[in-house]
C-alpha positions in Angstrom: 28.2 -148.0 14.2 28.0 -144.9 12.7 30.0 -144.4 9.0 33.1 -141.1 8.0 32.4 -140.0 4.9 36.0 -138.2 3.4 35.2 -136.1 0.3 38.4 -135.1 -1.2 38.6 -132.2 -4.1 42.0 -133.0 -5.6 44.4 -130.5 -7.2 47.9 -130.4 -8.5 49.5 -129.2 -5.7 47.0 -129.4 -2.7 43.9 -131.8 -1.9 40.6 -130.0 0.2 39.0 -132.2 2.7 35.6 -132.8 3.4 34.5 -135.0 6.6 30.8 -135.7 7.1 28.7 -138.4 9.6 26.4 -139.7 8.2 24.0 -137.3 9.3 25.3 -134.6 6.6 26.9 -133.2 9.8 30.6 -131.3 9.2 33.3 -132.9 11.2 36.2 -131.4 9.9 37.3 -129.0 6.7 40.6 -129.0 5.9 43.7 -129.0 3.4 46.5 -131.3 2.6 49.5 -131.4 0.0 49.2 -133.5 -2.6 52.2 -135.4 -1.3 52.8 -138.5 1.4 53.5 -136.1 4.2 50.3 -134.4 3.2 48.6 -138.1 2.8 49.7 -139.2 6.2 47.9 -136.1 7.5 44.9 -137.4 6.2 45.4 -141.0 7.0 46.1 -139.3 11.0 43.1 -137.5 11.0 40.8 -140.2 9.7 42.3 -142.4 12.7 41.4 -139.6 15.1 38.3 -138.9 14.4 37.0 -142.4 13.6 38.5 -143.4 17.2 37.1 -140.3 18.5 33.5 -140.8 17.2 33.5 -144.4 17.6 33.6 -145.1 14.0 34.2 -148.4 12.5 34.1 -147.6 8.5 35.2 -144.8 6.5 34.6 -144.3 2.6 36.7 -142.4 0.5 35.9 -140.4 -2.8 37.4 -138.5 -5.4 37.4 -137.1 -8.5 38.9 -139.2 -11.4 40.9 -135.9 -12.0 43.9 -136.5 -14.6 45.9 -139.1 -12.3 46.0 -136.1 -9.5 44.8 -138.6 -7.3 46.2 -141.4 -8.3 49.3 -141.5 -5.7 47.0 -140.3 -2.8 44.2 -143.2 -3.3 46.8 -146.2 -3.6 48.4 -145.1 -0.9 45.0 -144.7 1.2 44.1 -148.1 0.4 47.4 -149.3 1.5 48.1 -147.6 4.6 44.5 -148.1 5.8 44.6 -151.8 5.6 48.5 -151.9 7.2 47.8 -149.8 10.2 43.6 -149.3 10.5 42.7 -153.6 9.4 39.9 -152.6 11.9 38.7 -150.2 10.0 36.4 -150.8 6.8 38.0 -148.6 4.5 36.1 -147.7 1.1 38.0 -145.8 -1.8 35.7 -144.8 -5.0 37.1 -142.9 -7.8 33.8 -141.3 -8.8 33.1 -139.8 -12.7 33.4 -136.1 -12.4 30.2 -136.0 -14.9 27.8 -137.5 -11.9 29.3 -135.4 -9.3 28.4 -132.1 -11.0 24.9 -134.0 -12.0 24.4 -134.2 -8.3 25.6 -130.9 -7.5 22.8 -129.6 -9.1 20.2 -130.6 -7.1 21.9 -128.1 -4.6 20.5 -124.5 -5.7 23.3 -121.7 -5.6 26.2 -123.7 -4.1 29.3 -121.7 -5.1 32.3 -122.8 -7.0 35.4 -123.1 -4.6 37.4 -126.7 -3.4 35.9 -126.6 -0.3 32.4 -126.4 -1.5 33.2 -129.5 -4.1 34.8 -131.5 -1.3 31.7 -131.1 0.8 29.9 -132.2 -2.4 31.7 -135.4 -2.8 31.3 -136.2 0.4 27.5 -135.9 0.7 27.1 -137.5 -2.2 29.3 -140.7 -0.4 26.4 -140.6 1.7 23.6 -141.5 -0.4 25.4 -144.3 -1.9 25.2 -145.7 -5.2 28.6 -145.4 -6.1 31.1 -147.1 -8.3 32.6 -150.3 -6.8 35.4 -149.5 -4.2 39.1 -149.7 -5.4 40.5 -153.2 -5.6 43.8 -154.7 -5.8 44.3 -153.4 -9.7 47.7 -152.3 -10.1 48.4 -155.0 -12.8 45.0 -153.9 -14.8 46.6 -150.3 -14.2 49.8 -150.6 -15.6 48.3 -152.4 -18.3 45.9 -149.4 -18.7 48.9 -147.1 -18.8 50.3 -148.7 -22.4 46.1 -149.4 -23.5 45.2 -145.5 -22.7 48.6 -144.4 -24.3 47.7 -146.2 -27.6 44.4 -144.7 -27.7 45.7 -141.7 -27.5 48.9 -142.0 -30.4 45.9 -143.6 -32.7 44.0 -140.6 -32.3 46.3 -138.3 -32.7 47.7 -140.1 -35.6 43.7 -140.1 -36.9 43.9 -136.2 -37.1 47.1 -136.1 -38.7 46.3 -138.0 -41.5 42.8 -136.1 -42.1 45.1 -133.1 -42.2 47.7 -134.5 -44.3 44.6 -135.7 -46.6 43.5 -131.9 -47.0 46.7 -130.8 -47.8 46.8 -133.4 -49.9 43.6 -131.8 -52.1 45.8 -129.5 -52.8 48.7 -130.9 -54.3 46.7 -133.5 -56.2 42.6 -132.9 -55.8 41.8 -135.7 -58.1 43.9 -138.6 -56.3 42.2 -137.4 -53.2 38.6 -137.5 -54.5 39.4 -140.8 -56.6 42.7 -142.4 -55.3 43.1 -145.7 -57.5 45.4 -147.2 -54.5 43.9 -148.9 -52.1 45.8 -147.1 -49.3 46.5 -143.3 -49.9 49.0 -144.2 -47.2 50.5 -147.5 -49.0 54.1 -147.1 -50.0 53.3 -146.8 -53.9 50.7 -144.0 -53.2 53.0 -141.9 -50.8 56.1 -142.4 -53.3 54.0 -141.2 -55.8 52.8 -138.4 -53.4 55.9 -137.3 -52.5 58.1 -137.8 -55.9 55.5 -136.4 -58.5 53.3 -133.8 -59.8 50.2 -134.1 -61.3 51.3 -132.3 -64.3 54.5 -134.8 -64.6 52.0 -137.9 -64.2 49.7 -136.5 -67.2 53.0 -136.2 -69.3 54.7 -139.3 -68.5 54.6 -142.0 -71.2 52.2 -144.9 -69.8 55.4 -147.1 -70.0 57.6 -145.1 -67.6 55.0 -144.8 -65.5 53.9 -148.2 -65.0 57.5 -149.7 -64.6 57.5 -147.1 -61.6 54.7 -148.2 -60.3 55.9 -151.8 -60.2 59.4 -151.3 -58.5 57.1 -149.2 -56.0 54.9 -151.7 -55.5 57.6 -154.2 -55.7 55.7 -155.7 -58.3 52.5 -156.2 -56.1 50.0 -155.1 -58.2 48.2 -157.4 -60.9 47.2 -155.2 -63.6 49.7 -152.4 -62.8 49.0 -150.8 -66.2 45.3 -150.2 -66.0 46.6 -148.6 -62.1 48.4 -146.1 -64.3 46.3 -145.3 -66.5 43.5 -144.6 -63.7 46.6 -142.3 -62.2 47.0 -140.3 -65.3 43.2 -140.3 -65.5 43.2 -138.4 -62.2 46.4 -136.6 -62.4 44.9 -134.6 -66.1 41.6 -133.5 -64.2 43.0 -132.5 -61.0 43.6 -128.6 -60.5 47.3 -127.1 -60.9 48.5 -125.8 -58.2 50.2 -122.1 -58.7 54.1 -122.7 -58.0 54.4 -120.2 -55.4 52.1 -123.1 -53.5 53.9 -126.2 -54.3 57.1 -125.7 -52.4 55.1 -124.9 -49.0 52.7 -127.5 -49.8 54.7 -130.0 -50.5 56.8 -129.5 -47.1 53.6 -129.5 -45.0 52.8 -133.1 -46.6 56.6 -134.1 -45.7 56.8 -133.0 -42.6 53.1 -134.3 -41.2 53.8 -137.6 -43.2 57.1 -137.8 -41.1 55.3 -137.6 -38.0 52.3 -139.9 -38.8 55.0 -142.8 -39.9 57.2 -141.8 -36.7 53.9 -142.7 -34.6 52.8 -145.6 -36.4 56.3 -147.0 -35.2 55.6 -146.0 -31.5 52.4 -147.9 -31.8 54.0 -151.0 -32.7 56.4 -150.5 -29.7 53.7 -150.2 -27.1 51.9 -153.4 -28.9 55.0 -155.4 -28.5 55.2 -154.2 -24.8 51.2 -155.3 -24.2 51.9 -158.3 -25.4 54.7 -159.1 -23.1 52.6 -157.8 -20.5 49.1 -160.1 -21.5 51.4 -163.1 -20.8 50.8 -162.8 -17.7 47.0 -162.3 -17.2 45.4 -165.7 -18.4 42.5 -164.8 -20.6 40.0 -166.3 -23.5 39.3 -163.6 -25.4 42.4 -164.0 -27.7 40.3 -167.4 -28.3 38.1 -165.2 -30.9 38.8 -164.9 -34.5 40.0 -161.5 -34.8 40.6 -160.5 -31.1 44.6 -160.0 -30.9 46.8 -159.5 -27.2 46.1 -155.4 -28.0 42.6 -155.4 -28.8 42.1 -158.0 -25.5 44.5 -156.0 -23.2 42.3 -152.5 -24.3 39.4 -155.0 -23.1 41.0 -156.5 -20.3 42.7 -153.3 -18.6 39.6 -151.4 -18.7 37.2 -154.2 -17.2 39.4 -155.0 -14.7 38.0 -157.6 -12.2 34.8 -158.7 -14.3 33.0 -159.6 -10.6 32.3 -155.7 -10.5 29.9 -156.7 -13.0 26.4 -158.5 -12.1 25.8 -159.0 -15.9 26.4 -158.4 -19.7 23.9 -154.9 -19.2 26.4 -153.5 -16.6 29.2 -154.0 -18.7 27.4 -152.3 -21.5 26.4 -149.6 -19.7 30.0 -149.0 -18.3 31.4 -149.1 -21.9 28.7 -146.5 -22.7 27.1 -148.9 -25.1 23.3 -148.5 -24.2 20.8 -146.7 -26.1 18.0 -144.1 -24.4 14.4 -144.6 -24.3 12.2 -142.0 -25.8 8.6 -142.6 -24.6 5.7 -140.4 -24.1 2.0 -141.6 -23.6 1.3 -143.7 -26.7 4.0 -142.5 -28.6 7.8 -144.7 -28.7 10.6 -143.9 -31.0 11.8 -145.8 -33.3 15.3 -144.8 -33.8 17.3 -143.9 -30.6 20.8 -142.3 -29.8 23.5 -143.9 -28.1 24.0 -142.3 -24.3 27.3 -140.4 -24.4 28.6 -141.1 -21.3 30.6 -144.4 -20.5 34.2 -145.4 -20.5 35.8 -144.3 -23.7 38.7 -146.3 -23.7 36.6 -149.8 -23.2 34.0 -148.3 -26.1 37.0 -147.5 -28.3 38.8 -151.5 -28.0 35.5 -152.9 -28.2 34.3 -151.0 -31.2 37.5 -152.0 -33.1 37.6 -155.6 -32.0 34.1 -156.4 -33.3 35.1 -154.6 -36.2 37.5 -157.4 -36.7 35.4 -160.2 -35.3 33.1 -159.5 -37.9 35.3 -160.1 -40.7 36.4 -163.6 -39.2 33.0 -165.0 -37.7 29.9 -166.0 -40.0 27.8 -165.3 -36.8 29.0 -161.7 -36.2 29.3 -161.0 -40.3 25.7 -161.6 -40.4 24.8 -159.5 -37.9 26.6 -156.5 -39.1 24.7 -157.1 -42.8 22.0 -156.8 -40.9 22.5 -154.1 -38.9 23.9 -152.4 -41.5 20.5 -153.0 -43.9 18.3 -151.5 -41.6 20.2 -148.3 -40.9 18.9 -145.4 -42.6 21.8 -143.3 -42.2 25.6 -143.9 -41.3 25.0 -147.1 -41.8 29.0 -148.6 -41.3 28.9 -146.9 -37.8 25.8 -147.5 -36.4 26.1 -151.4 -37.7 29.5 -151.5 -35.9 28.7 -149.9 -32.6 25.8 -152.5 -32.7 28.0 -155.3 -33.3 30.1 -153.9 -30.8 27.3 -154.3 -28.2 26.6 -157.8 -29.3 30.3 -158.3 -29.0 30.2 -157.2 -24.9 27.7 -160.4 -24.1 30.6 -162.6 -25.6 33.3 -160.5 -24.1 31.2 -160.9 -20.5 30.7 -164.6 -20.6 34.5 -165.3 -22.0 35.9 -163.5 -18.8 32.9 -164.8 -16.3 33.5 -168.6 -17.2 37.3 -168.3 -18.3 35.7 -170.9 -21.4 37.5 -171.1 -24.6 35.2 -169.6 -27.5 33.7 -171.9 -30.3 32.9 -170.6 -33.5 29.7 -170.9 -35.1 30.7 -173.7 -37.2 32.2 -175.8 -34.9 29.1 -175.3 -32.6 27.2 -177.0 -35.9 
């Protein structure tokens, strides 16, 4: 029985729509609002002309196009299968990157939404596509707090690098040599915020250490040899013209205000995946190091792990594979990651092995290693690495639903 293939170019406020046989023949070309009364137009036509052309399957794509299409896909799925359960309904979410890939191979197509909808659905045609939508909705909402934390983090990343280059300015030798261990501990940002360098060189070495200790809340345990590294710092660190310091000093204020204000909305959404992961049975949080957030990042993003066939598929989906650069006799030694993948997956795995490292002998020693052999960047490249390693773990941990042993006890 012969196969519709819809290709839909979405768009805020209208979807173009592409139907095609599966002989690359135009059925239809059309329009809809990106609302349900536009979606139910779509759902009447596919009806029509599957009934019409004695069609017993129809696959969907679209554009994973910032959520536009999110409403119009669910409700696709779920109308097909209410009213069509004769029908074999397919509905792929396809990477906008492979679309334009295979786009190319078309010379002098134009750029317009009916062109890209005829695009999409030709490609539907010769197959080897992403697995068709399942029942996710609970990996989705989960996704919603995951992809929300990626972001704040990030954002929160490039706050703090600018608040540490405003930061050279005010005090250019605690930012070269900061004898904190945290520029952004409470003792470093009170003395941030409360003094000058000039005041730090001048301060007698006992005032200044019995403020460092109600600070630190007497944390520190050599708090005088701290303040004398601080005065150390503060007396070869430029002087910043006074006309400077009051603007200055306000821009480190104001951006530290935000950066703490997001740190505190980050602990909100991980209170609110955790509430959430209690209710998707998992094994990862059986790893030393692998918390509810770092497993609901994982989790949400993998979805069901049957779309899988193996721990290389998973890798490759994260974006965690490495290209091949051979020619004749010759083979490259050193190779760069492939920058494509799923961001989001790459970014929770990364940081979980990060921590896994620090908590497993197994994973430690790999990371030494790794981190030996690198010539250059070598934290990074040892990490992504590890993070690889840490994908045939996470792969079997969700395949087998199996508790994971540590090294030791394995011994």
């Amino acid at each position: 029985m012969p196969k519709l293939h819809v290709g839909i170019d979405v768009s805020l406020k209208a979807h173009h729509i592409q139907f095609m046989d599966e002989a690359g023949q135009n059925l239809a070309s059309f329009q809809i609002s990106n609302d349900p009364q536009g979606a139910d137009t779509l759902i009447h036509k596919v009806l029509e002309i599957t009934e019409t052309k004695h069609m017993d399957s129809v696959v969907v794509g679209m554009e994973a196009t910032a959520n536009l299409g999110w409403h119009l896909a669910h409700y696709l799925k779920q109308q097909l299968e209410d009213h069509a359960p004769h029908l074999d309904a397919q509905i792929h979410v396809l990477n906008a990157r492979r679309v334009a890939r295979f786009k190319k191979a078309y010379d002098h197509l134009p750029k317009n939404d009916r062109i890209d909808a005829w695009v999409i659905a030709d490609h539907l045609r010769f197959g080897r596509l992403p697995q068709a939508m399942t029942d996710t909705i609970r990996y989705e909402a989960l996704q919603r707090l995951t992809r929300t934390r990626f972001h704040v983090m990030q954002t929160m990343s490039r706050d703090k690098t600018f608040f540490l280059n405003q930061l050279f300015l005010k005090f250019s030798g605690l930012r070269q040599d900061n004898p904190f261990s945290d520029t952004f501990g409470a003792t470093s940002l009170a003395v941030i915020q409360e003094l000058e360098p000039e005041q730090i060189a001048a301060m007698p070495l006992e005032d200044l250490v019995a403020l460092l200790v109600d600070k630190s809340r007497n944390k520190f345990d050599d708090p005088k040899q701290i303040a004398q590294e601080l005065q150390k710092v503060a007396r070869r660190s430029f002087r910043l013209d006074k006309v400077m310091q009051d603007p200055v000093n306000l821009s480190l204020s104001v951006t530290l205000s935000v950066i703490q204000h997001m740190d505190a909305e980050v602990k909100k959404l991980d209170r609110a995946i955790a509430r959430l992961m209690k209710a998707i049975p998992n094994t990862l949080e059986s790893v030393k190091g692998i918390g509810p957030v770092y497993a609901a990042g994982i989790i949400a993003e993998v979805g069901d792990i049957r779309r899988f066939k193996n721990h290389n598929a998973l890798a490759k989906y994260a974006g965690l594979v490495w290209n091949q650069y051979q020619s004749g006799e010759y083979e490259a030694d050193e190779t760069s990651r492939m920058r494509t993948g799923n961001k989001y997956l790459r970014y929770y795995l990364i940081q979980a092995a990060d921590q896994v490292r620090r908590h497993d002998s197994e994973y430690a020693e790999f990371y030494r290693k790794k981190h030996d052999e690198a010539l250059k960047h070598q934290h990074k490249r040892a990490l992504v690495l590890t993070a690889r390693k840490l994908v045939r773990l996470v792969f079997t941990l969700l395949s087998t639903n199996q508790l994971y042993t540590p090294p030791e006890r394995r011994r």
